[in-house]
Chimera marker file (.cmm) of the C-alpha trace (Angstrom):
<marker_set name="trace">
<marker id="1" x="4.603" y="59.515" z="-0.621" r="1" g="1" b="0" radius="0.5"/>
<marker id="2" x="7.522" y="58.410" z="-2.695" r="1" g="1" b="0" radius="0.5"/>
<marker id="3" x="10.239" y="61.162" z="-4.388" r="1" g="1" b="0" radius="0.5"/>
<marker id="4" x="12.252" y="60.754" z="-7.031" r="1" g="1" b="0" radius="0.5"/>
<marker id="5" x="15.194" y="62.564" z="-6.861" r="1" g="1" b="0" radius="0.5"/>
<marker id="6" x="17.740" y="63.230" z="-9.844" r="1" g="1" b="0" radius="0.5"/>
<marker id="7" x="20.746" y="65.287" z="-10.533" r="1" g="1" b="0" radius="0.5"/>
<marker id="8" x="22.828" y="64.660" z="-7.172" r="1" g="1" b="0" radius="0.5"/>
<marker id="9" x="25.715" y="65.188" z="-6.935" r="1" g="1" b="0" radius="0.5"/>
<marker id="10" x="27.763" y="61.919" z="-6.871" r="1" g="1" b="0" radius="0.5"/>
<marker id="11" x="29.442" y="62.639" z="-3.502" r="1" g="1" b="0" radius="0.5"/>
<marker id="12" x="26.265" y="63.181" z="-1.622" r="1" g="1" b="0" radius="0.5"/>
<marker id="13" x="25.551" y="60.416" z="0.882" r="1" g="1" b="0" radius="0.5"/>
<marker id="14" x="21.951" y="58.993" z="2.414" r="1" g="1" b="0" radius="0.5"/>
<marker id="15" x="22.918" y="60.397" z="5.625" r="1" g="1" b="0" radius="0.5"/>
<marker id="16" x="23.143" y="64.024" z="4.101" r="1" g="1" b="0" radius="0.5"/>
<marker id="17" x="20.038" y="63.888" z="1.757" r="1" g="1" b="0" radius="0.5"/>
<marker id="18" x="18.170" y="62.087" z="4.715" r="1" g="1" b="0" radius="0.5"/>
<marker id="19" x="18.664" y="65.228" z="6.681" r="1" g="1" b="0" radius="0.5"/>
<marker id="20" x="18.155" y="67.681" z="4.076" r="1" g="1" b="0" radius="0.5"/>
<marker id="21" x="14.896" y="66.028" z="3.766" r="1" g="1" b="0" radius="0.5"/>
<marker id="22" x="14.072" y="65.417" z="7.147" r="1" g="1" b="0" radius="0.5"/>
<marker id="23" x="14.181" y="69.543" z="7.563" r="1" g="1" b="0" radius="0.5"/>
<marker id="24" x="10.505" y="69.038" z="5.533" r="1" g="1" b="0" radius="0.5"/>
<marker id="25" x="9.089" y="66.201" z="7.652" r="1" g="1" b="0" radius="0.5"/>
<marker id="26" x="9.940" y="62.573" z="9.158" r="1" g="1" b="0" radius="0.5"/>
<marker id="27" x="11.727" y="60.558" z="6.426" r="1" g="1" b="0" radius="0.5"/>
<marker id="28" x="10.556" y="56.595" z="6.151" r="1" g="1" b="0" radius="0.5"/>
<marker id="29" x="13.481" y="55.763" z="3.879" r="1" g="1" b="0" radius="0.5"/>
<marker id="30" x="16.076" y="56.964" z="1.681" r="1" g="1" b="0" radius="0.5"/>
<marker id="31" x="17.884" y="55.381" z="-0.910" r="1" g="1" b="0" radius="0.5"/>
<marker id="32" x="20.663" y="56.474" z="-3.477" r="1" g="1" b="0" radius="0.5"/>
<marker id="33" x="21.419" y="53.925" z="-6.098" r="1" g="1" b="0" radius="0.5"/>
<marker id="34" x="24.648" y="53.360" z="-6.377" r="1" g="1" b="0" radius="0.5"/>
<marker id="35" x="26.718" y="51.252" z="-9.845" r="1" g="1" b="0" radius="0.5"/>
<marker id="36" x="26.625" y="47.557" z="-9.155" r="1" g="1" b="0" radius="0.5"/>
<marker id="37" x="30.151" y="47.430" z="-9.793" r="1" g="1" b="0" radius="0.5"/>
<marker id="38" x="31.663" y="49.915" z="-8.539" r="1" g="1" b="0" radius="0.5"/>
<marker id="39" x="29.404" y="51.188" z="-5.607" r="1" g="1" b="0" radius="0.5"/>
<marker id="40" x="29.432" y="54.686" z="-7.304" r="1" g="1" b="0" radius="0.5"/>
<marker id="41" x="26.135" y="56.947" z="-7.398" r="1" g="1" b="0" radius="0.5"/>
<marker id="42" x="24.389" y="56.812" z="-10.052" r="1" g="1" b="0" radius="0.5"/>
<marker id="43" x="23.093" y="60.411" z="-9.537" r="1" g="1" b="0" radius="0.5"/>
<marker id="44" x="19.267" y="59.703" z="-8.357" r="1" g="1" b="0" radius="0.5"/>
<marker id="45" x="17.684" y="58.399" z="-5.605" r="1" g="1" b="0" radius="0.5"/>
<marker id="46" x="14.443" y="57.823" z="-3.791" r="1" g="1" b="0" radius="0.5"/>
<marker id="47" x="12.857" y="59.623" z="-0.717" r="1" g="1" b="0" radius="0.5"/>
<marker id="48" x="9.808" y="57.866" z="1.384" r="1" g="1" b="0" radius="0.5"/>
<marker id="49" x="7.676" y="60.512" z="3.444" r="1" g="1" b="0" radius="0.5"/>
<marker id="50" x="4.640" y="59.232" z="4.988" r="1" g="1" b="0" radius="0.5"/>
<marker id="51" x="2.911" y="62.554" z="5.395" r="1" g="1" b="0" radius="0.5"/>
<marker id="52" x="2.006" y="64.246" z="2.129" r="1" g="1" b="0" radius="0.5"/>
<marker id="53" x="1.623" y="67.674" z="2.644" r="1" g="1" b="0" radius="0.5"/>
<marker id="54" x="5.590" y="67.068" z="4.111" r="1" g="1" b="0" radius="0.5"/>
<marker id="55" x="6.254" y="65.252" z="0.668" r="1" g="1" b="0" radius="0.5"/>
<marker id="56" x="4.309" y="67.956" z="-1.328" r="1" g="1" b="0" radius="0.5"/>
<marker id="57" x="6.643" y="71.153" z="0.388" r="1" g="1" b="0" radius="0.5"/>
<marker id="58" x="10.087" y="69.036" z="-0.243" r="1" g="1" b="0" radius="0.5"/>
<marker id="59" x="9.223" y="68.647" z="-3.700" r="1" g="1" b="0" radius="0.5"/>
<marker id="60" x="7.846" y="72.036" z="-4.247" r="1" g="1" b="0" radius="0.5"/>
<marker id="61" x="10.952" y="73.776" z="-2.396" r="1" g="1" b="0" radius="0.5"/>
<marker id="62" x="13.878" y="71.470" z="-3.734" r="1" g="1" b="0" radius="0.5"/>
<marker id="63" x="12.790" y="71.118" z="-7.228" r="1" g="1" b="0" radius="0.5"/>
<marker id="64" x="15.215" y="72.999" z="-9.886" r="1" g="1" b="0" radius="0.5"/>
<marker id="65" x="17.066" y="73.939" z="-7.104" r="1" g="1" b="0" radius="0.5"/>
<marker id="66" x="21.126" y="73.957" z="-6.342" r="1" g="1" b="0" radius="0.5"/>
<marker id="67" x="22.597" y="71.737" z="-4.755" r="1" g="1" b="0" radius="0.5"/>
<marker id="68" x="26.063" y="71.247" z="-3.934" r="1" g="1" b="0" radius="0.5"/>
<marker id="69" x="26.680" y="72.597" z="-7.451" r="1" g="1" b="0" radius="0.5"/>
<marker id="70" x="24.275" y="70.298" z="-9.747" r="1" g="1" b="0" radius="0.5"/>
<marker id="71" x="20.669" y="71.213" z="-10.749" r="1" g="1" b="0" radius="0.5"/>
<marker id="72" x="18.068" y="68.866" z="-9.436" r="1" g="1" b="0" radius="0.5"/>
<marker id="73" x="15.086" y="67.653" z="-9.897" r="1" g="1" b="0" radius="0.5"/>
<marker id="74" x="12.893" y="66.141" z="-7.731" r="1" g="1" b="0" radius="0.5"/>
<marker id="75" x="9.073" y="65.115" z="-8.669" r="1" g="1" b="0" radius="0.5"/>
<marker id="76" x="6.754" y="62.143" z="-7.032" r="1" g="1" b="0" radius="0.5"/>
<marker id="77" x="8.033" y="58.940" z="-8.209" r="1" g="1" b="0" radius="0.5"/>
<marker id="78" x="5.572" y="57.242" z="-10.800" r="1" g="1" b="0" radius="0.5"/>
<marker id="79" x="5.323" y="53.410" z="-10.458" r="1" g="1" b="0" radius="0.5"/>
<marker id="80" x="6.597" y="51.032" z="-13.077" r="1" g="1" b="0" radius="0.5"/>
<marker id="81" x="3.988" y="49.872" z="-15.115" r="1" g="1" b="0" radius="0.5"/>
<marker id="82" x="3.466" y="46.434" z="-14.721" r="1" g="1" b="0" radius="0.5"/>
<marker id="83" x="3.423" y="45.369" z="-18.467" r="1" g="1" b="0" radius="0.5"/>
<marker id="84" x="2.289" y="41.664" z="-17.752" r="1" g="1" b="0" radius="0.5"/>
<marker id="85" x="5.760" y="39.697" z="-19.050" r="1" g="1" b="0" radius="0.5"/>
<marker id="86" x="9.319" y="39.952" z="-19.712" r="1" g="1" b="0" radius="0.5"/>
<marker id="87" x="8.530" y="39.876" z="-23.481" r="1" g="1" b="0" radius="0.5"/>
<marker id="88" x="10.279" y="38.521" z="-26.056" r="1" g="1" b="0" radius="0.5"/>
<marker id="89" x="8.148" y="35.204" z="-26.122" r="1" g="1" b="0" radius="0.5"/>
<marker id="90" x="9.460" y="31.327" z="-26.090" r="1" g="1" b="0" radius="0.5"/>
<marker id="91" x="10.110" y="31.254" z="-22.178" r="1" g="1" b="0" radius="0.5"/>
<marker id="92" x="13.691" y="33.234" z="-23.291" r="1" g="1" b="0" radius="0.5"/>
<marker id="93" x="12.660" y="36.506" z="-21.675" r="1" g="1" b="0" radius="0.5"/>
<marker id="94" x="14.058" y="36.262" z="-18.346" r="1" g="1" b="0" radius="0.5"/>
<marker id="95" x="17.934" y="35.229" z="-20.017" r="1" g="1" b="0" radius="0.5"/>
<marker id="96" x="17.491" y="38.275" z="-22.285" r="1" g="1" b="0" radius="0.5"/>
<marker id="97" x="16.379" y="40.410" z="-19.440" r="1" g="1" b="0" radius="0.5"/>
<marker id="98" x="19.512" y="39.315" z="-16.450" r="1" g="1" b="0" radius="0.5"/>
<marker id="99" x="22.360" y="39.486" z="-19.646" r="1" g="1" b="0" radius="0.5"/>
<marker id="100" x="21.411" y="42.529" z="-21.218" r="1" g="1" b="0" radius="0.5"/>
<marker id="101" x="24.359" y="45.533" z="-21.626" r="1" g="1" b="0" radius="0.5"/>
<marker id="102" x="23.630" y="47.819" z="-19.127" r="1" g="1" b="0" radius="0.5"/>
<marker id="103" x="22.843" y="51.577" z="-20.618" r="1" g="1" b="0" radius="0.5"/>
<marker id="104" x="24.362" y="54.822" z="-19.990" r="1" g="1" b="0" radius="0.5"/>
<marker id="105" x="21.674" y="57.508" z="-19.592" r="1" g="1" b="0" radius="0.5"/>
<link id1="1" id2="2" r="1" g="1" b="0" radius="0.2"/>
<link id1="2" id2="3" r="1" g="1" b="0" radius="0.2"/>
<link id1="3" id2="4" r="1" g="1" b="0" radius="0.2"/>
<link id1="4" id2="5" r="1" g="1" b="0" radius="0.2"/>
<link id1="5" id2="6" r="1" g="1" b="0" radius="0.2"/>
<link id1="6" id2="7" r="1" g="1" b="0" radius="0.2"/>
<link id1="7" id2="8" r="1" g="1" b="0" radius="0.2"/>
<link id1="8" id2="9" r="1" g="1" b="0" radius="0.2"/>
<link id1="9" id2="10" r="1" g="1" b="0" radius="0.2"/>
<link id1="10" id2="11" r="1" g="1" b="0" radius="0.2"/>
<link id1="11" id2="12" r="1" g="1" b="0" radius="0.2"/>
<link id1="12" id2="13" r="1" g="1" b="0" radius="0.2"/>
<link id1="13" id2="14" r="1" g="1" b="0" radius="0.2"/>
<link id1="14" id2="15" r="1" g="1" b="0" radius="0.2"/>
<link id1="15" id2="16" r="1" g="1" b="0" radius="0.2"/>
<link id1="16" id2="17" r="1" g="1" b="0" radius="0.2"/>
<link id1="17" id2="18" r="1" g="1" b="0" radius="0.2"/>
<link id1="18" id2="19" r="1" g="1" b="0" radius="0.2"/>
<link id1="19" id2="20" r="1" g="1" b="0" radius="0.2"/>
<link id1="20" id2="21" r="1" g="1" b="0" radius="0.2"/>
<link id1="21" id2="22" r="1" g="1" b="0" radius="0.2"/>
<link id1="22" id2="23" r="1" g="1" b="0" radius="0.2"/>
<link id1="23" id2="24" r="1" g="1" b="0" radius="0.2"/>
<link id1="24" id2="25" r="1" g="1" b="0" radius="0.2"/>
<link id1="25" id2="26" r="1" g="1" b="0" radius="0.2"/>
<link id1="26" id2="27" r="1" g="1" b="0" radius="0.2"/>
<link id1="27" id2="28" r="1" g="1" b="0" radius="0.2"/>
<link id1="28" id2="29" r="1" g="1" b="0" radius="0.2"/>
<link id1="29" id2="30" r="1" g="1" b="0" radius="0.2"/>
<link id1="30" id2="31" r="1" g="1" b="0" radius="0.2"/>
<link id1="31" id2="32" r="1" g="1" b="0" radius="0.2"/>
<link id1="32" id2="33" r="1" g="1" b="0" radius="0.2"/>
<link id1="33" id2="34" r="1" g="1" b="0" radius="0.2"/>
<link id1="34" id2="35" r="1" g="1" b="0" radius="0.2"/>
<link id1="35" id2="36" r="1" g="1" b="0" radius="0.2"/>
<link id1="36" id2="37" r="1" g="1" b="0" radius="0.2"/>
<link id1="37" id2="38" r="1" g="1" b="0" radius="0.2"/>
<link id1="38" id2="39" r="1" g="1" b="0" radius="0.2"/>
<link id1="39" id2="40" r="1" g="1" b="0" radius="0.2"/>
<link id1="40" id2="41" r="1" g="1" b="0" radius="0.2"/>
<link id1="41" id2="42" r="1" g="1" b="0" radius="0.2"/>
<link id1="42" id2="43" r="1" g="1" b="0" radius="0.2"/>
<link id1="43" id2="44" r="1" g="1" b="0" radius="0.2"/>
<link id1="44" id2="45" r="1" g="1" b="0" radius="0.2"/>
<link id1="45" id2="46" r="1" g="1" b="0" radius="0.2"/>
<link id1="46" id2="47" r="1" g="1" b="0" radius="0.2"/>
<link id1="47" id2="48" r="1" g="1" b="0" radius="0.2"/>
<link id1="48" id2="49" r="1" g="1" b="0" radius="0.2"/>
<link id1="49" id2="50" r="1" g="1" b="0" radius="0.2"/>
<link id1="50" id2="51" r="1" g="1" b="0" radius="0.2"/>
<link id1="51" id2="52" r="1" g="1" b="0" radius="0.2"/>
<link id1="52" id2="53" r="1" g="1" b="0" radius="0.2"/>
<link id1="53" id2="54" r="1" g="1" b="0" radius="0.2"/>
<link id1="54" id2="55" r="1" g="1" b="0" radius="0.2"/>
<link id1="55" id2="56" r="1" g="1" b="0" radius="0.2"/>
<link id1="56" id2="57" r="1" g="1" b="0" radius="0.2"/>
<link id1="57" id2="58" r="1" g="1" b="0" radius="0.2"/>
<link id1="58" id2="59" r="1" g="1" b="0" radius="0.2"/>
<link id1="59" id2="60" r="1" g="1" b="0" radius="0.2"/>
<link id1="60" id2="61" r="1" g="1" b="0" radius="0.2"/>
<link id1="61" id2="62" r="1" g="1" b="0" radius="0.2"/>
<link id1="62" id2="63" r="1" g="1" b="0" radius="0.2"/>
<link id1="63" id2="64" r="1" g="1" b="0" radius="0.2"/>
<link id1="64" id2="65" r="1" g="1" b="0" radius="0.2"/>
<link id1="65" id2="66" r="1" g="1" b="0" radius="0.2"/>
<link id1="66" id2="67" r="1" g="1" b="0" radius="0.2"/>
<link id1="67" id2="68" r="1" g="1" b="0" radius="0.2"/>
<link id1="68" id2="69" r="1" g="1" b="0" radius="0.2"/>
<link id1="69" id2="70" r="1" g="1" b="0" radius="0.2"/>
<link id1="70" id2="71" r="1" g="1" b="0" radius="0.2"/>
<link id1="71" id2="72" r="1" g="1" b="0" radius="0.2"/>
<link id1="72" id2="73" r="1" g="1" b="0" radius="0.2"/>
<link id1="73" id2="74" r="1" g="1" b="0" radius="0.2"/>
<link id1="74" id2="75" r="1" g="1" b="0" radius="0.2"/>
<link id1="75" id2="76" r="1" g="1" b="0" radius="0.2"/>
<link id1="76" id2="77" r="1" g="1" b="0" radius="0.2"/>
<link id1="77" id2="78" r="1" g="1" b="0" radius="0.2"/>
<link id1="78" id2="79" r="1" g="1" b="0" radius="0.2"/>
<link id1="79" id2="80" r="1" g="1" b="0" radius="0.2"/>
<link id1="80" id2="81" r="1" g="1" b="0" radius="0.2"/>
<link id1="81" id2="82" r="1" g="1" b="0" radius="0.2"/>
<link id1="82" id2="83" r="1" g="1" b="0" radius="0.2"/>
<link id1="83" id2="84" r="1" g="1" b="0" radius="0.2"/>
<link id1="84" id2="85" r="1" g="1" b="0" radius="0.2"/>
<link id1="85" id2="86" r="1" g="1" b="0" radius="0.2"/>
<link id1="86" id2="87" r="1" g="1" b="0" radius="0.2"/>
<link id1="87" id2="88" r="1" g="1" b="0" radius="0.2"/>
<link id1="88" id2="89" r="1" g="1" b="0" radius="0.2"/>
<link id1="89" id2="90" r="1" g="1" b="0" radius="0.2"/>
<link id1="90" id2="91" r="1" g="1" b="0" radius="0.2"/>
<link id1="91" id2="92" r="1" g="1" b="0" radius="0.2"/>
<link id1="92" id2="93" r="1" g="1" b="0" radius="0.2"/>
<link id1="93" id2="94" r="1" g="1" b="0" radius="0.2"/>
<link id1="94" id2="95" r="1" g="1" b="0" radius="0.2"/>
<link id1="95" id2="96" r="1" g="1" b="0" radius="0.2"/>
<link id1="96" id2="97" r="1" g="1" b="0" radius="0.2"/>
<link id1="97" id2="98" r="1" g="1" b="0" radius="0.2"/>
<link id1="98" id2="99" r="1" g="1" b="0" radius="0.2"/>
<link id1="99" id2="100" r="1" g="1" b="0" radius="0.2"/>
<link id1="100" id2="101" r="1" g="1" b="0" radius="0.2"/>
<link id1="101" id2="102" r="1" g="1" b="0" radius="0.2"/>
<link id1="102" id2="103" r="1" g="1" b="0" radius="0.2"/>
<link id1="103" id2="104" r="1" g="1" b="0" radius="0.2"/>
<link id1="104" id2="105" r="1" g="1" b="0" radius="0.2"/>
</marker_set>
């Protein structure tokens, strides 16, 4: 099962939430992503757990709860949709989609 993880704090490293994780069951794969630019955390991550039940008590546990001083939530992670196209029509989607301004959320 996949996690979504959001609120961390920006100094947390995959090593740390790997074994904060790994106290619920095996992890498969952990990932923070990080700023493109500057390497930075971006605050939210994703957790890989290949036993459910193990997925299922990390999420019920963690969720809401402290850590290191930030609020976080953590929820199965929903796949993108797969909408079918880049959009914008005339074969000028995929230069709109690689220059677009990066958002702050």
């Amino acid at each position: 099962m996949k996690i979504f993880i959001t609120g961390l704090p920006l100094e947390v490293g995959e090593d740390e939430l790997t074994a904060v994780f790994g106290d619920f069951g095996q992890v498969k794969s952990l990932r923070i992503i990080k700023d493109r630019d500057t390497g930075q955390s971006r605050g939210f991550g994703f957790v890989e757990m290949p036993v459910e039940e193990e997925a299922k008590e990390a999420i019920k546990r963690m969720n809401g709860g402290d850590y290191n001083g930030n609020r976080i939530k953590v929820a199965e992670a929903q796949e993108k949709p797969n909408t079918g196209g880049a959009g914008g029509g005339g074969g000028a989607g995929g230069f709109r989609r690689n220059n677009r301004t990066e958002k702050s959320y």
